[in-house]
C-alpha positions as CSV (number, residue, x, y, z in Angstrom):
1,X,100.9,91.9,96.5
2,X,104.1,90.8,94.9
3,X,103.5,90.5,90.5
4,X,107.3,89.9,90.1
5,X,110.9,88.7,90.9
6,X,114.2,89.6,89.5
7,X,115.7,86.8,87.1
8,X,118.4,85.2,88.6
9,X,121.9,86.3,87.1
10,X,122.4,82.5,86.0
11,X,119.2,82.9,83.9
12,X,120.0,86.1,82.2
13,X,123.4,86.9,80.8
14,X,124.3,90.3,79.4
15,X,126.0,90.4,76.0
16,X,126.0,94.0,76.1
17,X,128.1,96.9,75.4
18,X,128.2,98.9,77.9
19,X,127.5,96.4,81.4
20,X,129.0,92.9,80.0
21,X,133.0,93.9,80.1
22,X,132.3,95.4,83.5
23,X,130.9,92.8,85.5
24,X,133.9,90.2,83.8
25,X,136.3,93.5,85.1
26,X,135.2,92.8,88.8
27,X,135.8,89.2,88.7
28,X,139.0,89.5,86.9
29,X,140.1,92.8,88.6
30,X,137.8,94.8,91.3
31,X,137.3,91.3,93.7
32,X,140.8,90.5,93.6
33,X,141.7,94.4,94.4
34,X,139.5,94.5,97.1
35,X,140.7,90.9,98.8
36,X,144.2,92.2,98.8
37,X,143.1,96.0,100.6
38,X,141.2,93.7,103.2
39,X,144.0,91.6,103.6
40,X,146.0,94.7,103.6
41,X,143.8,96.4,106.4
42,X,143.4,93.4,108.5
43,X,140.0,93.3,107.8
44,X,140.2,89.5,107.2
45,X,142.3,88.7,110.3
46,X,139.9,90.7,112.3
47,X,137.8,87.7,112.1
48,X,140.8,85.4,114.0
49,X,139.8,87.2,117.0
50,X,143.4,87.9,118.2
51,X,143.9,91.2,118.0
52,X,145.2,92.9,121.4
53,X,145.9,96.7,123.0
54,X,148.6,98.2,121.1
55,X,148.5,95.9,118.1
56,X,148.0,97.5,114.3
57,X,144.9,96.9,112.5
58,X,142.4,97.0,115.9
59,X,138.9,96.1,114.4
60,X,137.1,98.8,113.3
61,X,133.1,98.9,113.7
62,X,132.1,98.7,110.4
63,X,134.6,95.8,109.2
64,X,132.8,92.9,109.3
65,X,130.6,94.6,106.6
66,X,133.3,95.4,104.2
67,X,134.5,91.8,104.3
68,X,130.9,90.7,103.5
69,X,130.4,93.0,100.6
70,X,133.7,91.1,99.1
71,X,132.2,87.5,100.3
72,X,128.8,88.1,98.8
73,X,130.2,89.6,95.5
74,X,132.6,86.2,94.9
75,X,129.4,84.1,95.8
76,X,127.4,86.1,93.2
77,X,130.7,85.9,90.6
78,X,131.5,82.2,91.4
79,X,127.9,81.9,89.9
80,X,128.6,83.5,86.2
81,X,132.1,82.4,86.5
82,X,132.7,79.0,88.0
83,X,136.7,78.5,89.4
84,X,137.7,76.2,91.7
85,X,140.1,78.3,93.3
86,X,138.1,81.0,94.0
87,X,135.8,78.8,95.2
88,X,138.6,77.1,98.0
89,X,139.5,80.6,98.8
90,X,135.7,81.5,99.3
91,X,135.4,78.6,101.7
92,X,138.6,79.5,103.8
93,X,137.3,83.2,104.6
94,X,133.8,81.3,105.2
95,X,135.4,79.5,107.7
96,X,137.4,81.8,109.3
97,X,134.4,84.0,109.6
98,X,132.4,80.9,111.2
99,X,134.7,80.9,113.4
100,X,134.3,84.1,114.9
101,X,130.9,83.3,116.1
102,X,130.6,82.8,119.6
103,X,128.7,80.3,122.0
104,X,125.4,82.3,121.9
105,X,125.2,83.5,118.1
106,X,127.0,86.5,118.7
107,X,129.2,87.1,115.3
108,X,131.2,90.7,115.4
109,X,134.8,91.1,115.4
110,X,135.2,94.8,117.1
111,X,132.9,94.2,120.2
112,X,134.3,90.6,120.4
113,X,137.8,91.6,120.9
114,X,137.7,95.7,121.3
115,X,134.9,96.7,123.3
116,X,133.1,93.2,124.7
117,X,131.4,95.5,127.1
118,X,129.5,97.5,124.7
119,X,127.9,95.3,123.1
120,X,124.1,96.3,121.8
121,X,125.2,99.5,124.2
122,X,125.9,102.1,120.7
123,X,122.6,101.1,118.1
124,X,122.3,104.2,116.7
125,X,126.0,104.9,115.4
126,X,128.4,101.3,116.1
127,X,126.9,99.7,113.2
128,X,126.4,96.3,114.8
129,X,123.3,95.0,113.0
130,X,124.1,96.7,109.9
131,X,127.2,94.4,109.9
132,X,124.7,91.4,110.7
133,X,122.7,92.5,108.0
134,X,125.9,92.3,105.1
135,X,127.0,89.1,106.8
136,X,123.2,87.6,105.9
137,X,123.2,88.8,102.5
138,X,126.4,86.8,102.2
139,X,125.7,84.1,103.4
140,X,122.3,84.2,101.5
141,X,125.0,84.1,98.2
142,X,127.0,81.8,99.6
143,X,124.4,79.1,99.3
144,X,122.7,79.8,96.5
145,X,126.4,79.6,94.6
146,X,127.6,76.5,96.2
147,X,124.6,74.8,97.9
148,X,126.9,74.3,100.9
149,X,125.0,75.1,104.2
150,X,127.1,76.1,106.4
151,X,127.6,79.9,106.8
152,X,123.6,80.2,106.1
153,X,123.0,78.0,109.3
154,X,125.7,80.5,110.9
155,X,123.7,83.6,110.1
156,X,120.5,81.8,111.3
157,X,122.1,81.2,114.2
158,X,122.9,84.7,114.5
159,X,119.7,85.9,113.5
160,X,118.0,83.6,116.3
161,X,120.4,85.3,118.4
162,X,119.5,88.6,117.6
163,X,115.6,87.7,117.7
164,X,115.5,86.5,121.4
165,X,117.4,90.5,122.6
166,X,115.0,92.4,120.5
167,X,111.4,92.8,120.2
168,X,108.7,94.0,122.4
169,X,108.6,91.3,125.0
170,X,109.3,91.8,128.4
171,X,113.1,91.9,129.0
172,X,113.6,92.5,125.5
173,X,115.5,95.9,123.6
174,X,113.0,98.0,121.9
175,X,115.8,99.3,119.5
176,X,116.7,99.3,115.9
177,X,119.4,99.3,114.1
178,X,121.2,103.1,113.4
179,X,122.1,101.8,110.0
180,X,119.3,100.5,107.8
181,X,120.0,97.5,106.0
182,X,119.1,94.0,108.3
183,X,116.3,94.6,107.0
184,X,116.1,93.8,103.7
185,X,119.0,90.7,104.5
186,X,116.6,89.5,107.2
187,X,114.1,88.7,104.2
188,X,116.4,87.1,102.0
189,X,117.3,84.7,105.0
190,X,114.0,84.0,105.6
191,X,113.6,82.9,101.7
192,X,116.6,80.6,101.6
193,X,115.4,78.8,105.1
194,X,111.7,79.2,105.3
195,X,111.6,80.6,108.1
196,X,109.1,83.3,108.7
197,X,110.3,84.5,112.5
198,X,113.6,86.0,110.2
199,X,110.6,88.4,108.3
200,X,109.0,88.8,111.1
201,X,112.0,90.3,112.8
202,X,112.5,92.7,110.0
203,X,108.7,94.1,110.1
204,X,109.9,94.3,114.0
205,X,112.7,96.6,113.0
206,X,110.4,98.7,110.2
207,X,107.7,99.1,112.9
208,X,109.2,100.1,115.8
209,X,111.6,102.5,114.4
210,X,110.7,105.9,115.2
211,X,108.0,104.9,118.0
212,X,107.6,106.5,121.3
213,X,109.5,106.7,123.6
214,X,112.2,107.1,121.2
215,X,114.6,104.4,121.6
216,X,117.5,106.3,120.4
217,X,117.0,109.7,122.6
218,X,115.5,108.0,125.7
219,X,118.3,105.0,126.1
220,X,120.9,106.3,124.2
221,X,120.2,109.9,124.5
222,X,121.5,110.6,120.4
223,X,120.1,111.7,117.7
224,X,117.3,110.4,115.9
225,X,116.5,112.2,112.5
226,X,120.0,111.6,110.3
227,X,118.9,107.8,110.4
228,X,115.3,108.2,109.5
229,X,114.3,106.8,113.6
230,X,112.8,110.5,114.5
231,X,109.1,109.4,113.6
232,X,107.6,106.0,111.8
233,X,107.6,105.7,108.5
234,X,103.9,105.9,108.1
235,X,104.6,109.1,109.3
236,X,106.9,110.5,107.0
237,X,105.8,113.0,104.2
238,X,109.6,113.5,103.3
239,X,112.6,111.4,103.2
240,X,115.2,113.2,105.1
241,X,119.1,112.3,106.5
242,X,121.6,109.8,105.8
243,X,120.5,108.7,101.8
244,X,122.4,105.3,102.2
245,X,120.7,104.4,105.4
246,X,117.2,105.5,103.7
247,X,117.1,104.0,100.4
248,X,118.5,100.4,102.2
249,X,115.6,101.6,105.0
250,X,112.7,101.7,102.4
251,X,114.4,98.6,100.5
252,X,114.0,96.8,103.6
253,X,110.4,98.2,104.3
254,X,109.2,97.2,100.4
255,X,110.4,93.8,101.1
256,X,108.0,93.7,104.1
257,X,105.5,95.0,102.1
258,X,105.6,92.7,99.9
259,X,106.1,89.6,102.1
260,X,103.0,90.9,104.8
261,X,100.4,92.6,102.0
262,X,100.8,95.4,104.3
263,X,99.2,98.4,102.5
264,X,99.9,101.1,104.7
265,X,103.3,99.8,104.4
266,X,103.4,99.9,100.5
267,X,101.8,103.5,100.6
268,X,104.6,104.6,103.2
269,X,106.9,103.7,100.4
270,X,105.2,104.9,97.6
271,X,104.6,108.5,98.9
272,X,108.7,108.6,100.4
273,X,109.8,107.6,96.6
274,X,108.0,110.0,95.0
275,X,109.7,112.4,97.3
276,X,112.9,111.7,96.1
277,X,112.4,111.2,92.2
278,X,110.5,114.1,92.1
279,X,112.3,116.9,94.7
280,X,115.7,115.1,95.5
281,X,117.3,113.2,92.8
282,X,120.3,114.4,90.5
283,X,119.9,113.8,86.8
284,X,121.9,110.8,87.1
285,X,119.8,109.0,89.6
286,X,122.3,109.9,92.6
287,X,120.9,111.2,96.1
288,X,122.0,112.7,99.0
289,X,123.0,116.1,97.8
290,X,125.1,116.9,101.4
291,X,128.7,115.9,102.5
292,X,127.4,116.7,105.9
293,X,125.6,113.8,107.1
294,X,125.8,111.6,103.2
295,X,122.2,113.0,103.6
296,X,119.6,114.7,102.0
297,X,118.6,117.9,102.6
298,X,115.6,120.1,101.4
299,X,113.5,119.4,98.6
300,X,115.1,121.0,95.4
301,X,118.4,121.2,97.2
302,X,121.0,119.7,94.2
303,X,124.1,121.9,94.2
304,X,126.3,120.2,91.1
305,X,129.9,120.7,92.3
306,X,129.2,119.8,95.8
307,X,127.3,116.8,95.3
308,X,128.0,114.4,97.6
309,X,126.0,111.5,95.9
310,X,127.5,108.4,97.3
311,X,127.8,105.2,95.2
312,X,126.5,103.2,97.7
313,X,123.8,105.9,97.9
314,X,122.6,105.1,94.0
315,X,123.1,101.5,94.2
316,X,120.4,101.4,97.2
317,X,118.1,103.1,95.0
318,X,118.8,100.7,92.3
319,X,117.7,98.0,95.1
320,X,114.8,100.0,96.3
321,X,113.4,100.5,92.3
322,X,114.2,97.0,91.8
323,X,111.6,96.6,94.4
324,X,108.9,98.4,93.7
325,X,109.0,97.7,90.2
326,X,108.3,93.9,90.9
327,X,105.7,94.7,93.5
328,X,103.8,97.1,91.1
329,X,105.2,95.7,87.1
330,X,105.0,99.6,87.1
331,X,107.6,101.2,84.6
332,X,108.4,104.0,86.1
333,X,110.2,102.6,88.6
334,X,112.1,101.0,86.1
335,X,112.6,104.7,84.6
336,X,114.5,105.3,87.6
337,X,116.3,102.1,88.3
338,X,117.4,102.5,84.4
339,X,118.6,106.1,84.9
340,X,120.7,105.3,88.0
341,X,122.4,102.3,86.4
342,X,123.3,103.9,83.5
343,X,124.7,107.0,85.2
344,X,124.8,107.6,89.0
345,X,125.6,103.9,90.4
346,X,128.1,102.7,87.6
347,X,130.2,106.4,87.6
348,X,132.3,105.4,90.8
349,X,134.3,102.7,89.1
350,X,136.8,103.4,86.8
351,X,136.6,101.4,83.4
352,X,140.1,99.3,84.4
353,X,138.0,98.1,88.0
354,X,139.9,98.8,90.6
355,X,140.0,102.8,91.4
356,X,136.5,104.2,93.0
357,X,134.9,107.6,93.7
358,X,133.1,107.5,97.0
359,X,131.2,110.9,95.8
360,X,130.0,111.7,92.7
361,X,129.2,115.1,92.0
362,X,128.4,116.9,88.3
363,X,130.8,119.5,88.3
364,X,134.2,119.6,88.5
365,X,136.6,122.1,87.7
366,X,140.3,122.3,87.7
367,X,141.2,122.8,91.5
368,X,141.3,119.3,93.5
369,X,138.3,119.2,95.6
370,X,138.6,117.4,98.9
371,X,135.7,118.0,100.6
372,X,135.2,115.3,103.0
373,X,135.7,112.2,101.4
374,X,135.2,113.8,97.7
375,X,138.1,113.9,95.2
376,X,138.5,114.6,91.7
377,X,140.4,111.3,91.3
378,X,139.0,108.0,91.9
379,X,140.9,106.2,94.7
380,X,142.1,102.6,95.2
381,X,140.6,102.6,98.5
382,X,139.0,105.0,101.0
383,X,139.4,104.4,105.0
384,X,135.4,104.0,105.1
385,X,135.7,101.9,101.7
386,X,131.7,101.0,101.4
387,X,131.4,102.2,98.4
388,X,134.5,99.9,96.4
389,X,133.3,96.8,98.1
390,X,129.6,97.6,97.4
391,X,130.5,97.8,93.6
392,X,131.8,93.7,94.3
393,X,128.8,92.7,95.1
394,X,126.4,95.0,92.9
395,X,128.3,94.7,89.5
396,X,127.3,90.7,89.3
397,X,123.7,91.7,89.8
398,X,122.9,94.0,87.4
399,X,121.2,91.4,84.8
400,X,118.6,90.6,87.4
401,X,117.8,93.8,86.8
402,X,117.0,93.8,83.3
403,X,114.5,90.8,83.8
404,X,111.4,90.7,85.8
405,X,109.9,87.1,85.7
406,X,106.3,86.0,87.2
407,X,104.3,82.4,86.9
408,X,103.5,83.3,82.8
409,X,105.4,86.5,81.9
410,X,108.7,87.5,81.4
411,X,109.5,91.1,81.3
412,X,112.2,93.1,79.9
413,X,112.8,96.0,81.7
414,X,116.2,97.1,80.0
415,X,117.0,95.5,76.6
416,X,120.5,95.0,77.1
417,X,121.8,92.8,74.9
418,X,121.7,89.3,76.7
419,X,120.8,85.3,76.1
420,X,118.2,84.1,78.4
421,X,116.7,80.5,79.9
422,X,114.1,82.0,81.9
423,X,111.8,78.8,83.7
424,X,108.0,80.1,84.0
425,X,105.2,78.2,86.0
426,X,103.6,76.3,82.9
427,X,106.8,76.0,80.8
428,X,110.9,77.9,79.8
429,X,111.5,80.4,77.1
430,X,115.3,80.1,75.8
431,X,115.9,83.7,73.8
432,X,119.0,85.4,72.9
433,X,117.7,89.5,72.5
434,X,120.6,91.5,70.6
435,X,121.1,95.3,69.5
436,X,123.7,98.0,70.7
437,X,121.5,99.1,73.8
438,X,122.1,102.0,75.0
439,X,123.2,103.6,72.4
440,X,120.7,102.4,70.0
441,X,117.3,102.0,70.5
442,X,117.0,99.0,68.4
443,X,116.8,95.2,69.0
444,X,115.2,91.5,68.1
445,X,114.6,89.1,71.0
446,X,114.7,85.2,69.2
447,X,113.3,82.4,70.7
448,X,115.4,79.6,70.6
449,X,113.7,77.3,72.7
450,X,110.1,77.5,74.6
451,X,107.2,75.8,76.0
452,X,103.7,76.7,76.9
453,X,102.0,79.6,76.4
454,X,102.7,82.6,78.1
455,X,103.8,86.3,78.0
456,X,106.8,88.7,77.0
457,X,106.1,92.1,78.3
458,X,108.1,94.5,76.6
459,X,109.2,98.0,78.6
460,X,108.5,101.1,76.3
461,X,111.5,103.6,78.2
462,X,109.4,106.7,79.5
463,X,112.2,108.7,77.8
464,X,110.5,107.6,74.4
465,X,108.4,109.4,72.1
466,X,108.1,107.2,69.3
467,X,108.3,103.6,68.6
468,X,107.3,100.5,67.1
469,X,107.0,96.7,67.8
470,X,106.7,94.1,65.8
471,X,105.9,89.8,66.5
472,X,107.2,87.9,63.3
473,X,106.9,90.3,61.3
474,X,103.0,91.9,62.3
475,X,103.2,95.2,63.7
476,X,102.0,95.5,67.6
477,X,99.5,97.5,68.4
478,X,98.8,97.1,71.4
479,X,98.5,100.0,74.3
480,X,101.2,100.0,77.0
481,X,99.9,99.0,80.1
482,X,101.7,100.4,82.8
483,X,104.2,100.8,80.5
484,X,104.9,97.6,78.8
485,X,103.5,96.1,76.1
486,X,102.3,93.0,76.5
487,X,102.7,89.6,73.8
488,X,100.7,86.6,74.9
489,X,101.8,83.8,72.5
490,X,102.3,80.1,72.3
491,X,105.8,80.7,72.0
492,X,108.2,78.6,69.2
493,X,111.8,78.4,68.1
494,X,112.6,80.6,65.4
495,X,109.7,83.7,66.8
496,X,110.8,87.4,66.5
497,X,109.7,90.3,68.2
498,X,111.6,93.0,67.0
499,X,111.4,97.1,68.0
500,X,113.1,100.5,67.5
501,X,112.6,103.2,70.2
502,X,113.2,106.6,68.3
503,X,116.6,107.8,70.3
504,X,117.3,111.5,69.4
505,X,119.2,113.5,71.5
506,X,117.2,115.7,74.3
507,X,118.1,118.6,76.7
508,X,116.8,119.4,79.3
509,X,116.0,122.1,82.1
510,X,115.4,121.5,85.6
511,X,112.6,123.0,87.9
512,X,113.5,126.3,88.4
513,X,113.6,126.0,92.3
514,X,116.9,124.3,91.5
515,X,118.8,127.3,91.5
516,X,122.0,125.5,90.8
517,X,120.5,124.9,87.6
518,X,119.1,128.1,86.5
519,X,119.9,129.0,82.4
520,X,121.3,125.7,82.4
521,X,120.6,122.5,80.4
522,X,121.9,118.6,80.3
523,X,121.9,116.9,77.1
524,X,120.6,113.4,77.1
525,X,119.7,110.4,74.7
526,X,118.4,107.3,75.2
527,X,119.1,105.9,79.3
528,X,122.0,107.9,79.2
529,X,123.0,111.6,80.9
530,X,125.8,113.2,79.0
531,X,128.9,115.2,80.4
532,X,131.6,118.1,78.7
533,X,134.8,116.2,79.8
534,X,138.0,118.8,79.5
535,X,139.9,115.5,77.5
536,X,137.9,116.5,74.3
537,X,137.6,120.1,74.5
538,X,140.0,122.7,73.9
539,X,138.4,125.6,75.8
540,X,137.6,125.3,79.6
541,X,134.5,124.0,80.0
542,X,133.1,127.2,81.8
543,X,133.5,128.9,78.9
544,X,131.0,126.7,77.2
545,X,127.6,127.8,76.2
546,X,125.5,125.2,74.4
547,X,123.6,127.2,71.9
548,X,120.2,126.8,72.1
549,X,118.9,124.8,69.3
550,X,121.8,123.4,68.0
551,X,121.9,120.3,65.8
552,X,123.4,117.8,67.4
553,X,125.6,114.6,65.8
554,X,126.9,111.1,66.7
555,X,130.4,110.2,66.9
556,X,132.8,107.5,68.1
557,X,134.1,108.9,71.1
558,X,137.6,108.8,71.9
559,X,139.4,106.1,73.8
560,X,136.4,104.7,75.6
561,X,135.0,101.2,75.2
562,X,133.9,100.5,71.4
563,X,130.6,101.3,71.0
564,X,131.2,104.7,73.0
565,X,129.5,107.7,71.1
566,X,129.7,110.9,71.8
567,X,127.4,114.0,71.6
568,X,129.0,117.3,69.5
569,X,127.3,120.5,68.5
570,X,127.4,124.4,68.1
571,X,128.7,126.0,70.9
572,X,129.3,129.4,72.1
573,X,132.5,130.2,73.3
574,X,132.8,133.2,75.8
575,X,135.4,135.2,75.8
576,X,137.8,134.9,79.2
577,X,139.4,137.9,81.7
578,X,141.0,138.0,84.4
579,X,139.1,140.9,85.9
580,X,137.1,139.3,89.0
581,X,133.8,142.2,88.1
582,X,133.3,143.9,85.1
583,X,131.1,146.2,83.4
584,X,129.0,144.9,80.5
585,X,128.9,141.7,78.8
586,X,131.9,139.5,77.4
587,X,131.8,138.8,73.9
588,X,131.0,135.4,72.4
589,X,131.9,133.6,69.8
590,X,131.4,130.3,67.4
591,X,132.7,127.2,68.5
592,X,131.8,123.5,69.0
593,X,131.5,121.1,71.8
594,X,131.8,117.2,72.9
595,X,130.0,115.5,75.2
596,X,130.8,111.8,76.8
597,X,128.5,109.5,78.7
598,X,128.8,110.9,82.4
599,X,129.4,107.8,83.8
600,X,132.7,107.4,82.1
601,X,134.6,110.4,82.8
602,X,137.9,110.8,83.8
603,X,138.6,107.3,82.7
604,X,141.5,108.8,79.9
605,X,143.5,111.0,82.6
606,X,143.0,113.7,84.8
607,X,140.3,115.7,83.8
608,X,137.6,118.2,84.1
609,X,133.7,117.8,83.8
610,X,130.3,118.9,83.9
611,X,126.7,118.0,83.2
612,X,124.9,121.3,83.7
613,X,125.8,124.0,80.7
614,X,124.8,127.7,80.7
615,X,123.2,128.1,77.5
616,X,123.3,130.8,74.9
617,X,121.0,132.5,72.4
């Protein structure tokens, strides 16, 4: 079933603009931050399984999955950026954690030393197999960025471990994890051993989940629909509860898809996407439009200032995209994967690396909002900090994204600036691709080296109207099939396929069920969704009305990363009052505007901002 798989990050790296600085920022800046806050914590002494009543830092559930973020995300930087210290200090927390793990596979710090009685007693909300899950995925990392064995035979261990208490056998659990996400690890392990029974315990997880009896209201009499477990997914018409949990849910259920050639499977995950694209996803690409629950709600529910629209909730979908778009070579999944990246994964990390948002919502005014966990600031750290040690491990990743590879094609789905040395079944292509991507829709991939014949598949961004392609010169005529263009060639240094994708600015409206929305538009060009930031206007920005059918022009903007331009245009100003009702209308008058990438507000000081403006005759 499977057409494609993601480049690996040592085969693709980004030259880029807008990504490249970033993912040197977290191994210079956000991994070291987050070492010290789980040094800080104890979240790395947790693992030294001496913690005792009455002692600081007891071991909290959800730990041992923070730490694994960190572990993973040095794994996947000790791969771009090779350093023998970091490397040392990789293999000292590798070996403290290996030596958490006890006699029988068991690896968890908080029901080792906290509650040893509980263990497997709490699957719906103590977060032990989610925790297994991170500690896979870093493991998985681990080896592929050293070649050393040992914490991948640890996790195996585990995972045989966790094989023999559940399944449907007699004697055996029939639960599931409460938090999504061994899923998609159990896959990756099963990759990097060959090991089929580690896949076959995921599709264990996917299937059961939501079967009657209900494991979660008959055994451990909770709830069932917050973490998707209230029916199976072949069930589902709508994807409903936690988004986090979900989208790593789905991720996990793609994989299994793909790895089985289950059909049903794939359609399950098919319709649920469409669900959220099309009735539950913010402009930016981020989900989960409730602080109650991180979860989303009702279709067309996407309230701007209360978004909750967790980091870690866009990053999943980035993963789940990422997954359909190499089980289909479909583009618009890419679409989407490209929207979120741009927009609602990267806006919780500030530019400098090390302060986070944990929500991310598209309005904000000038009144701090702390609603749950939401803040107008970014933070240094959060007490549930999944988001700041997600961005560790996702920030190395994201050039796997822009390449798909399969035995004879190589395609670009994001043409991000980047060099390449991408290995194909019947031969290597060796390119470096260049341009200011995203901010201009031009760019030249080079060969520099290749052998055999095969194909470069180039996206065509479903935000495009018009564009051209050219191969050494000879325009491209071809028709986009599922939204790439396709170049079969018997490839040679010094060939040139060059393109422009016509990027004017756009605005646009949203369905009018989103009543958040209503006489409202967003301003977008190219990938990226655009934001009023209070830093480079004079008026408040509620005052704003973008004037319909403005001309819009291209500037420098101010004190972001070069490259940076911003959006201005006509405006209409509307007159302020301090009367809460009045009759009539206030007057309005000429004025201009500046828009910023969203993703990179409130990076020059304490600001406001908003994506949605009212608009104005």
């Amino acid at each position: 079933m499977k057409q494609y798989h993601p480049a690996s990050i040592q085969e693709i790296r980004l030259k880029d603009c807008f990504f490249s600085n970033r993912i040197r920022t977290n191994n210079d800046v956000t991994l070291p931050a987050n070492v010290r806050k789980c040094r800080e914590t104890g979240r790395v002494d947790a693992f030294r399984l001496n913690w005792k009543p009455g002692m600081p830092n007891q071991p909290h559930i959800f730990w041992d999955s923070d730490f694994a973020k960190v572990i993973e995300g040095m794994s996947l930087s000790l791969m771009l950026y090779p350093d023998p210290e970091r490397e040392k200090e990789l293999d000292e927390f590798v070996d403290l954690i290996l030596s958490a793990q006890q006699k029988d596979g068991y690896l968890n710090t908080h029901f080792t030393v906290v509650e040893p009685e509980k263990r497997w007693k709490n699957l719906s909300s103590a977060h032990e197999l989610y925790c297994a899950g991170h500690l896979m995925e870093a493991a998985v990392a681990h080896y592929k960025a050293t070649g050393k064995r040992k914490f991948v035979d640890c996790m195996a261990r585990y995972a045989d471990y966790i094989a023999e208490v559940f399944g449907r056998n007699p004697g055996q659990k029939r639960g599931y994890p409460g938090h999504q996400e061994i899923e998609l690890a159990l896959c990756k392990l099963a990759e990097v051993t060959g090991n089929r029974k580690y896949s076959d315990l995921a599709a264990y997880f996917i299937n059961e989940r939501g079967q009657s009896p209900n494991y979660f209201e008959t055994v451990e009499h909770a709830g069932s629909e917050n973490n998707q477990a209230d029916r199976p997914i072949r069930e589902m018409q709508k994807l409903r509860g936690h988004s986090v949990r979900a989208l790593y849910y789905l991720s996990g259920a793609a994989d299994v898809a793909a790895k089985t050639g289950d059909s049903s499977l794939f359609e399950a995950c098919e319709r649920l996407w469409n669900n959220v694209v099309n009735q539950n996803m913010y402009i930016t690409g981020g989900v989960g439009s409730s602080c109650d629950g991180e979860a989303f709600t009702t279709d067309y529910n996407l309230p701007n200032d209360t978004a909750y629209a967790e980091s870690c909730a866009s990053i999943a979908l980035v993963l789940f995209a990422d997954r359909m778009l190499n089980l289909t070579g479909d583009s618009r999944y890419a679409d989407v994967m490209e929207t979120a990246l741009y927009n609602g994964a990267i806006s919780g990390l500030s530019l400098d690396g090390d302060k986070f948002f944990y929500a991310n919502p598209l309005e904000n005014d000038d009144q701090m909002f702390e609603h749950g966990q939401q803040r107008r600031k970014r933070q240094p750290w959060f007490d549930c900090s999944c988001c700041p040690t997600n961005y560790c491990r996702f920030l190395p990743q994201i050039a796997a994204f822009a390449c798909s590879v399969s035995d004879d094609c190589l395609a670009i789905n994001i043409p991000a600036a980047s060099s390449g040395n991408v290995t194909l079944k019947n031969g290597f292509l060796q390119f470096e691709l260049s341009g200011s991507y995203p901010y201009d829709g031009a760019g030249t991939l080079k060969i520099q080296e290749a052998s055999g014949e095969c194909s470069i598949a180039l996206r065509i961004p479903g935000w495009c109207r018009d564009w051209a392609i050219s191969l050494n010169g000879e325009s491209v005529s071809a028709v986009p099939e599922k939204g790439y263009v396709r170049m079969r060639h018997a490839w040679k240094k010094g060939d040139c396929i060059e393109w422009n994708f016509e990027m004017p600015v756009r605005v646009l409206h949203a369905n009018p069920r989103v009543s958040a929305d209503i006489g409202r538009a967003a301003i977008l060009r190219g990938p990226l969704v655009y934001a009023l930031e209070s830093v480079d206007n004079s008026v408040p920005l509620e005052l704003i009305r973008l004037k319909k059918g403005t001309a819009f022009s291209l500037k420098p903007a101010t004190d972001l990363p070069e490259g940076t331009l911003a959006i201005s245009g006509n405006a209409m100003i509307q007159a302020d009052t301090d009367q809460l009702y009045f009759e009539g209308e206030l007057a309005l008058s000429p004025g201009r505007f500046t828009a910023i990438p969203s993703a990179l507000w409130q990076n020059r000081g304490d600001s406001s901002m908003r994506i949605w403006i009212p608009e104005a005759e």
